[in-house]
C-alpha positions in Angstrom: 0.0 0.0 0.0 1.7 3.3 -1.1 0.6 6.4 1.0 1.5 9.8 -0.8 0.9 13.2 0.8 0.8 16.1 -2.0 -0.8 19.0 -0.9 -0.5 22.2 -2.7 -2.0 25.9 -3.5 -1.3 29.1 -5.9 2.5 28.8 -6.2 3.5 26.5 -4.2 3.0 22.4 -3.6 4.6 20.0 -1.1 4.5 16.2 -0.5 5.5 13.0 1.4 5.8 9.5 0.3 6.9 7.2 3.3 7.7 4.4 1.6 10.5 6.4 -1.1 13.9 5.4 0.2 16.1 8.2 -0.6 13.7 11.3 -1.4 10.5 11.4 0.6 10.0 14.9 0.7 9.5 17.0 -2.3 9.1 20.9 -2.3 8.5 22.9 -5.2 6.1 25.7 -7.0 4.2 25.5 -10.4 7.6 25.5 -12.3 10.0 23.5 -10.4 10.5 20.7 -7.5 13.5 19.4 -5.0 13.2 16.1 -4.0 14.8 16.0 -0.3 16.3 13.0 1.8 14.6 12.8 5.5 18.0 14.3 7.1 17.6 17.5 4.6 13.9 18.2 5.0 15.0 18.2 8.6 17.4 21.1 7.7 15.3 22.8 6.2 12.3 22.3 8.4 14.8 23.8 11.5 16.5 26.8 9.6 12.7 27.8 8.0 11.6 27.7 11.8 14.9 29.7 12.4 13.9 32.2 10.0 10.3 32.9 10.4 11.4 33.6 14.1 14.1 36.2 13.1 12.1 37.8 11.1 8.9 38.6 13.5 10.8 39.1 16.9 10.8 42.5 17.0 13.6 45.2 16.6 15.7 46.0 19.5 15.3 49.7 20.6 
């Protein structure tokens, strides 16, 4: 039984396939995808958490 997880919207799409080896992540928009191995959607998942906080937290007076 393969279970896929694609969900997408305007410009963007994302999925999961646990039972794909080497690339069970993929990432991508309308034009273009990465396939990602579990260790770099990790990476990514920690430095776009990383990010998102930098860039709310507030300026320092």
């Amino acid at each position: 039984m393969q279970i896929k997880t694609i969900q997408e919207g305007p410009g963007w799409r994302w999925g999961f396939d646990p039972n794909a080896e080497t690339f069970p992540f993929l990432l991508g928009s309308e034009d273009w995808a990465l396939e990602l191995t579990r260790a770099e959607f990790a990476d990514f998942h920690r430095l776009s958490r990383e990010l998102a906080e930098t860039v709310t937290r507030s300026p320092r007076s």
